[in-house]
C-alpha positions in Angstrom: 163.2 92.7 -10.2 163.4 88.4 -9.3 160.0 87.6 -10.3 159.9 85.3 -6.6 160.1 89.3 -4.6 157.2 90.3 -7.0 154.8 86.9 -6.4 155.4 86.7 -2.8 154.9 90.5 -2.2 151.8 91.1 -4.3 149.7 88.3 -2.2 151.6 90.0 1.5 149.4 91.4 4.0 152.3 91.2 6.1 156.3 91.3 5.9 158.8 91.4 8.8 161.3 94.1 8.1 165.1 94.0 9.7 166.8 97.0 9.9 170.0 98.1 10.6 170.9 95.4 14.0 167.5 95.3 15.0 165.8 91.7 14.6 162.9 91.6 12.3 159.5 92.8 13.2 156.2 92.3 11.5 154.5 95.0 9.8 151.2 95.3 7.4 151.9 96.4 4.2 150.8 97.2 0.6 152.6 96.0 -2.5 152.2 98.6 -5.2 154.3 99.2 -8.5 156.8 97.6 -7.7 157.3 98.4 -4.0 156.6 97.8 -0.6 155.3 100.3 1.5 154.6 100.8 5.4 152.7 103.5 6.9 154.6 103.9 10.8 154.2 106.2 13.8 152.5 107.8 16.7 148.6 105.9 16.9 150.1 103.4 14.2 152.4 100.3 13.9 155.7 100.9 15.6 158.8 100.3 12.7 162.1 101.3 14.8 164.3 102.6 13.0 162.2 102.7 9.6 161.8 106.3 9.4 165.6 107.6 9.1 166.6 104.5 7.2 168.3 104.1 4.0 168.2 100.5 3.3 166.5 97.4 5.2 166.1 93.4 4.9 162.0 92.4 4.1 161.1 89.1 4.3 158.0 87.4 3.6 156.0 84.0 3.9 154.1 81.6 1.3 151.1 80.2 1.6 152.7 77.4 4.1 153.5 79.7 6.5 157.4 79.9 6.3 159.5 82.3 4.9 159.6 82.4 1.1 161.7 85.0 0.1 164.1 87.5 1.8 165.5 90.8 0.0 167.7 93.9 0.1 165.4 97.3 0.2 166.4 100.6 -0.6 164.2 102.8 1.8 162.8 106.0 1.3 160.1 108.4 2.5 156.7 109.2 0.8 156.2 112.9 1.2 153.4 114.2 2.5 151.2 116.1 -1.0 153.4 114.5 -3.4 151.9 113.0 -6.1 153.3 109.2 -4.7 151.4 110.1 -2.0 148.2 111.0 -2.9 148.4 107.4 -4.6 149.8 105.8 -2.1 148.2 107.0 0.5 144.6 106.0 0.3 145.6 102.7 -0.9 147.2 102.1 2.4 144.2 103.1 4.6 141.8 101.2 2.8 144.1 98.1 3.6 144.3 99.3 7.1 142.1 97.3 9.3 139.6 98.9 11.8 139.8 102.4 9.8 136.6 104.1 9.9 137.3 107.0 7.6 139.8 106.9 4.9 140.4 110.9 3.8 140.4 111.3 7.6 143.3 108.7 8.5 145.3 110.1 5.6 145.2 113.3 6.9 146.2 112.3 10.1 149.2 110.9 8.9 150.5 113.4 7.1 150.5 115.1 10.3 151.7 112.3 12.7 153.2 109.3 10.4 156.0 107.9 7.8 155.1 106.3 4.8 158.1 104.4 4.0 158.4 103.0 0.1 160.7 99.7 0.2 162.3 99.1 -3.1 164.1 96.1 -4.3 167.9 96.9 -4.8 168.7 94.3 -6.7 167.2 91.1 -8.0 169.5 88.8 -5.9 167.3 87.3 -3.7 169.4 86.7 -0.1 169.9 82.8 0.8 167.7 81.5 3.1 169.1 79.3 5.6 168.8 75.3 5.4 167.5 74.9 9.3 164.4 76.3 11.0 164.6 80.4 12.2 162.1 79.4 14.7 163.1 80.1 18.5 163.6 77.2 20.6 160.7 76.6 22.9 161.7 77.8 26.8 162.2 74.8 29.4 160.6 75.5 32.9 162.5 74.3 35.3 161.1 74.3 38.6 159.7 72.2 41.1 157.5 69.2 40.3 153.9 69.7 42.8 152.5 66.7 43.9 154.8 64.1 43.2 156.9 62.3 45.9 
């Protein structure tokens, strides 16, 4: 795995995820051996498309604020009562914010939500591009009050 993927990842709290033709959303996260996983569904964050998915883009920001690093996931689900889970699974609701009662919220989501485990495929780290992926600000254009 790049070294760069594990750095950024291991200090994320947040990573926007692209998948399939979808443009990149922003979920919360947890970085754990080696992979990136997102707890999704109903009472949770929304990740379209996450859930049946076998592969997706995650990128995520330094300490600036831009993007750092951007890189090919292979995507898979954390079954509920697996061993991965019973890991995984606490670790994620003790990072989630406003949870009152961990043991609780896991059980929940093995009812109602996906934990999805994003591994690197490779360690080819995708380019980033040269200019700015911000979105160009909106011009109003309307009528100018109170001026003759």
């Amino acid at each position: 795995m790049h070294p760069l993927i594990t750095e950024a990842m291991k200090k994320a709290a947040v990573a926007w995820l692209g998948v399939g033709n979808r443009p990149a959303y922003p979920v919360w996260c947890l970085w754990s051996d080696g992979a990136l996983y997102v707890v999704s569904g109903p009472g949770e964050q929304p990740a379209p498309g996450l859930a049946g998915a076998t592969t997706a883009m995650v990128h995520a920001r330094g300490d600036h604020g831009g993007q750092i690093v951007a890189w090919e996931a292979g995507v898979e689900r954390v079954p509920p009562g697996s061993e991965q889970w019973s890991a995984v699974a606490p670790q994620l609701a003790a990072k989630r914010l406003n949870s009152a009662a961990t043991g609780e919220l896991v059980s929940r989501w093995a009812d109602t939500a996906v934990v999805s485990r994003l591994v690197p495929s490779s360690d080819r780290l995708i380019d980033l591009p040269d200019g700015s992926l911000a979105t160009p600000p909106r011009l109003r254009m309307g009528p100018r009050i109170g001026r003759s």
